[in-house]
N, C-alpha and C positions, 0 to 999 in steps of 0.2 A: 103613610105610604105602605102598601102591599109587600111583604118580602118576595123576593124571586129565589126560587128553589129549583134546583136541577136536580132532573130524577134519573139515576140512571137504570140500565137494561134490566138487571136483575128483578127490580121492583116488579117493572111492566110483567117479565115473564111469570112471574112468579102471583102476580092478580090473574091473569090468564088462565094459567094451569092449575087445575082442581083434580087433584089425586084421592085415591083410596088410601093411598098413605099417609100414615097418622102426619107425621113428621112437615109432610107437603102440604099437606090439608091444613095446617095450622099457619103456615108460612102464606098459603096462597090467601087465606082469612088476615090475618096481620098486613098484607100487601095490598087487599083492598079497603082495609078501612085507612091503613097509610092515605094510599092516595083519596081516596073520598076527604078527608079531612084537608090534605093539600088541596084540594080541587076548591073547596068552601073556605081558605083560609087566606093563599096565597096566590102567586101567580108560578106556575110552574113550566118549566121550559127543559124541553131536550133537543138533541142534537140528530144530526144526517147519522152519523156515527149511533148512534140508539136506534133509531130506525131500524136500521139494516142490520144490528146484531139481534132486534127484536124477531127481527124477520127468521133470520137466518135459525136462533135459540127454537122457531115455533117450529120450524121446518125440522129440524133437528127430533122434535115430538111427535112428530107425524101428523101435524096439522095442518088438515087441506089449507093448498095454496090460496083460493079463491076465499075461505073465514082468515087468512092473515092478512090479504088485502084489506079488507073491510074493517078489520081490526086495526089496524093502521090507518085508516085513511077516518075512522072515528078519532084514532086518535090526534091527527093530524088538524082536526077541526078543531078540538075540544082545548089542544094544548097551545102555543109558541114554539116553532121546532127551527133553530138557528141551522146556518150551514157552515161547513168548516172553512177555513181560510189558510192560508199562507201563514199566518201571524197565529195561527192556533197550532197549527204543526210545529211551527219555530219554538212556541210558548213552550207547548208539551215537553220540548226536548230541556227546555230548563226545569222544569217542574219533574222531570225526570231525574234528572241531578241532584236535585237538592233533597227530594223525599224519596227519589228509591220505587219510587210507584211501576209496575208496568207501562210499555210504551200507550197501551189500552187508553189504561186508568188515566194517565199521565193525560193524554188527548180529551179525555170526560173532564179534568180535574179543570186545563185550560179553557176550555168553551166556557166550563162556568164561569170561574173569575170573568173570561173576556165578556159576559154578559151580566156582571152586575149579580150572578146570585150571592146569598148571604150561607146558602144552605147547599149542603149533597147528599142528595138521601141514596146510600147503598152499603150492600151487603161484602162487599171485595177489598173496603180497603178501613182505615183502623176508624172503630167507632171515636169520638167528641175530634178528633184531631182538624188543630186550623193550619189552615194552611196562607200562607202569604196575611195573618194577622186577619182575614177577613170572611174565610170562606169555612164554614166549621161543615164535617162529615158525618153522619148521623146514621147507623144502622136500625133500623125499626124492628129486628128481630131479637135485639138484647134487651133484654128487661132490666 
């Protein structure tokens, strides 16, 4: 069985954005072979919530509207993009409690769990840590 890995926003933006800066240029190279490797490896899943802060992150860089559609909407093809629910807002707020997470992080943290992943690949919140025994956090930019 395939593991299910939840990516969150930071990832996406950060494959996207290709800077003259040393520092971003390394992050954006580390973010695409991240995901190239999840893409060949695993099943990977994001959320309504990733979507729209992808969006909103690209906008934020001043990338035309019309290349973040299209970018999304590849991505949308390419990936499983769950939507949030009742039970994932309720989750979040325990997941909140107990690990201290932003209300954000807390809402990325529940989707996963509620969908079976093993894995969370992001930059925001503590590298190796598991969470509820099952869901371990993985930052791709620590060596």
């Amino acid at each position: 069985m395939t593991d299910k890995v939840f990516v969150d926003t930071n990832i996406w933006v950060y494959a996207y954005l290709d800077t003259d800066n040393t520092q971003s240029h390394n992050k954006h190279l580390k973010a695409v072979e991240c995901l190239q490797r999840l893409y060949r490896d695993t099943e990977m899943i994001i959320s309504t919530q990733v979507l729209s802060e992808y969006y909103s992150a690209l906008l934020k860089n001043k990338i035309d509207d019309l290349d973040i559609q299209e970018s999304s909407r590849q991505l949308t093809q390419a990936i499983e993009v769950v939507a949030l629910s009742k039970d994932t807002v309720t989750n979040s707020y325990l997941i909140r409690n107990r690990y201290r997470y932003s209300y954000w992080d807390s809402l990325i943290i529940a989707s996963s769990l509620e969908h079976g992943c093993t894995k969370l690949i992001s930059e925001d919140m503590q590298n190796h840590q598991l969470i509820e025994d099952r869901l371990s956090i993985s930052n791709p930019f620590v060596d």
